[in-house]
C-alpha positions as CSV (number, residue, x, y, z in Angstrom):
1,X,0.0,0.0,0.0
2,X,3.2,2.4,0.3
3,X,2.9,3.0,-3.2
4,X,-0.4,4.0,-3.2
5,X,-0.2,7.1,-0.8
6,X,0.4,9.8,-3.0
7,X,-2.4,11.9,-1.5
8,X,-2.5,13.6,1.7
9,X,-5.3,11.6,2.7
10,X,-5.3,8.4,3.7
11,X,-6.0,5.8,0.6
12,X,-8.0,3.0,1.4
13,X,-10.4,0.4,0.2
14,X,-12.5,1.0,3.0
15,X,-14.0,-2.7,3.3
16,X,-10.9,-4.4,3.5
17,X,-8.6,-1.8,5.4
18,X,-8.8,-4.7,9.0
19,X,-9.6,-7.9,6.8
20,X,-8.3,-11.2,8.0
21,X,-6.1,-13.1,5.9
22,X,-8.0,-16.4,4.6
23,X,-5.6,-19.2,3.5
24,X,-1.9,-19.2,2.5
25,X,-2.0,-17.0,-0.3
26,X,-1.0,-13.3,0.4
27,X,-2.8,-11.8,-2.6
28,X,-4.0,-8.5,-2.2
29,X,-8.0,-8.3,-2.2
30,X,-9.3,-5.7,-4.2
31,X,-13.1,-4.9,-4.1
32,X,-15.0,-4.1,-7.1
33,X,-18.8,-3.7,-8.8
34,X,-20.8,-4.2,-11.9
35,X,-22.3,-0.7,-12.5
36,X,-25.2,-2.4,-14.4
37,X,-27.1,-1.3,-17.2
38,X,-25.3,-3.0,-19.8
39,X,-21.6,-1.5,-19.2
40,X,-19.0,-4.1,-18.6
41,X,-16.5,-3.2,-15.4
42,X,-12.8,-2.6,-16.8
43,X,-10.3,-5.0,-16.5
44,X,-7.8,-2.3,-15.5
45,X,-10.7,-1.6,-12.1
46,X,-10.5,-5.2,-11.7
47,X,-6.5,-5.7,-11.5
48,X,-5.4,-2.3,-10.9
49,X,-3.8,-0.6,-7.6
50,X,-5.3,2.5,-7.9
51,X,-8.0,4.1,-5.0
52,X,-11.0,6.5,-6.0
53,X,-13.5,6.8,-3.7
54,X,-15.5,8.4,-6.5
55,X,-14.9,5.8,-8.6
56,X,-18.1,4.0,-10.1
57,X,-16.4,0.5,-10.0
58,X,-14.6,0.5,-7.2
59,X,-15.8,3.2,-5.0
60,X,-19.1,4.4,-3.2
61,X,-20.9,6.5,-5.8
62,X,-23.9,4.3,-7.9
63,X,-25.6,5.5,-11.2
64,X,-28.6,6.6,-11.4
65,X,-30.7,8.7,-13.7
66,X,-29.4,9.8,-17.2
67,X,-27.1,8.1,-19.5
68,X,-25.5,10.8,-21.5
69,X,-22.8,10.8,-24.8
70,X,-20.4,13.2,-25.8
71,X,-17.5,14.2,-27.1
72,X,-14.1,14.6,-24.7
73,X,-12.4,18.5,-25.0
74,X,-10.2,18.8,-22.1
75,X,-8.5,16.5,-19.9
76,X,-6.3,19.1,-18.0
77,X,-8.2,18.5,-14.4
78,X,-7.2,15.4,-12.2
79,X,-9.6,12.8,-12.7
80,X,-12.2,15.4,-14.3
81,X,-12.8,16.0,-18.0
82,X,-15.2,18.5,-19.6
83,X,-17.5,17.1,-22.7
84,X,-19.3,18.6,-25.2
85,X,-22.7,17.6,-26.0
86,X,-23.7,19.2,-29.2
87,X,-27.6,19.4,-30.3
88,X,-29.8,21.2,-32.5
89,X,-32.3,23.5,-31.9
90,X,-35.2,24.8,-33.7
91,X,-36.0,28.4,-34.5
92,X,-39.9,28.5,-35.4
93,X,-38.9,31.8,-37.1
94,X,-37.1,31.0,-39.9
95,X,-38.2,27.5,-40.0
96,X,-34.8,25.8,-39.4
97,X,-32.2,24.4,-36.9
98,X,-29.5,25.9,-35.2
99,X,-26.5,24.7,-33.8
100,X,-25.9,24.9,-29.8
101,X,-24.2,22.8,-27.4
102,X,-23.5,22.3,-23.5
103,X,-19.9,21.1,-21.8
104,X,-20.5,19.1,-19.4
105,X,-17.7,17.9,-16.3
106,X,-17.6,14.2,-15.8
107,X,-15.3,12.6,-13.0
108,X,-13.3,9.7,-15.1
109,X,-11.4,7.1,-12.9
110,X,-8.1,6.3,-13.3
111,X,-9.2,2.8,-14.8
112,X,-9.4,4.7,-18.1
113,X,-5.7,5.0,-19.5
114,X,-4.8,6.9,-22.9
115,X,-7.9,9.2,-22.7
116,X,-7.3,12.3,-24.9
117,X,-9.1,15.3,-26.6
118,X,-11.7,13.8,-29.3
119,X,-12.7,10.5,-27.6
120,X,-16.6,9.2,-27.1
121,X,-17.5,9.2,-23.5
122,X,-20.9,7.9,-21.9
123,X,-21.4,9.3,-19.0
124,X,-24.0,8.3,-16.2
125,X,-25.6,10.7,-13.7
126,X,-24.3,10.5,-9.8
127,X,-25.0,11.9,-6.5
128,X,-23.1,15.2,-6.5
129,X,-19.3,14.8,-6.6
130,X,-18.0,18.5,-6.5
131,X,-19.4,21.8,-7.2
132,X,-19.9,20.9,-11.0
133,X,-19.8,17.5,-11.4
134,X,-23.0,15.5,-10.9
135,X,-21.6,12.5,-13.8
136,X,-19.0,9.5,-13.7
137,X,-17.8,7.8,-16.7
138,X,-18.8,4.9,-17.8
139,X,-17.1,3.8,-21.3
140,X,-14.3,5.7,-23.4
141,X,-14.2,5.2,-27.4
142,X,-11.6,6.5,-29.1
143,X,-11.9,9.0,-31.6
144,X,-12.4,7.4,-35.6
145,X,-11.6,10.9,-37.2
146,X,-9.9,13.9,-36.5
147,X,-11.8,16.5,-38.2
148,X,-13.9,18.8,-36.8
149,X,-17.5,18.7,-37.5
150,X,-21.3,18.8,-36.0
151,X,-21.0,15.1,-34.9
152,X,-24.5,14.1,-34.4
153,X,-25.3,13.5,-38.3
């Protein structure tokens, strides 16, 4: 666990911190979830070291509500990203759509490696995290095409 303190506060699984040993083998327990809804857990929440208590695998925060898609613009916060959910709106006016969109912040646990600017996430709604953040992600794709364009058609 020496490895794991990096924060000021003390990292923990918090149902296994005074766990008896069971057996001969010394392997470290690690406790994790299925989310549900259809989303598979990652392998890297399964086998990792890592400890977020925000976490939707492997910490204390469940999904409920909305299910939400968008696209990934910054990844410059720790364990937060911002994504952009673009949709079109209709001005009865001139009889035709505009284009508007909403960023959105997202916790994303460290399970998800290699995450950059352009990516697919689906996020799912929380209890409140932080002042902002109300989502946790759920699956990464990566990006097919770097161009810039109104991705929903």
């Amino acid at each position: 666990m020496a490895d794991i303190q990096t924060e000021k506060a003390f990292q923990k699984q918090h149902i296994f911190l005074n766990a008896k040993q069971v057996g001969a083998k010394k392997r470290a327990q690690r406790w994790y979830k299925e989310v549900g809804l259809g989303f598979k857990t990652p392998k890297e929440a399964i086998e990792g070291n890592y400890i977020d208590k925000k976490c939707p695998f492997t910490g204390n925060v469940s999904i409920r509500g909305r299910i939400l898609t968008g696209t990934i613009v910054s990844t410059k916060m720790k364990r937060t990203i911002i994504i952009r959910r673009e949709y079109l709106h209709y001005v009865k006016k001139y009889n035709r759509y505009e284009k508007r969109h909403r960023n959105l912040a997202a916790h994303m646990s460290p399970c998800f490696i290699g995450v950059e600017n352009g990516d697919v996430a689906t996020v799912g709604q929380c209890r409140p995290l932080s002042k902002t953040v109300r989502f946790n992600v759920l699956k990464i794709q990566k990006a097919i095409s770097g161009s810039k364009q109104f991705k929903k058609f």
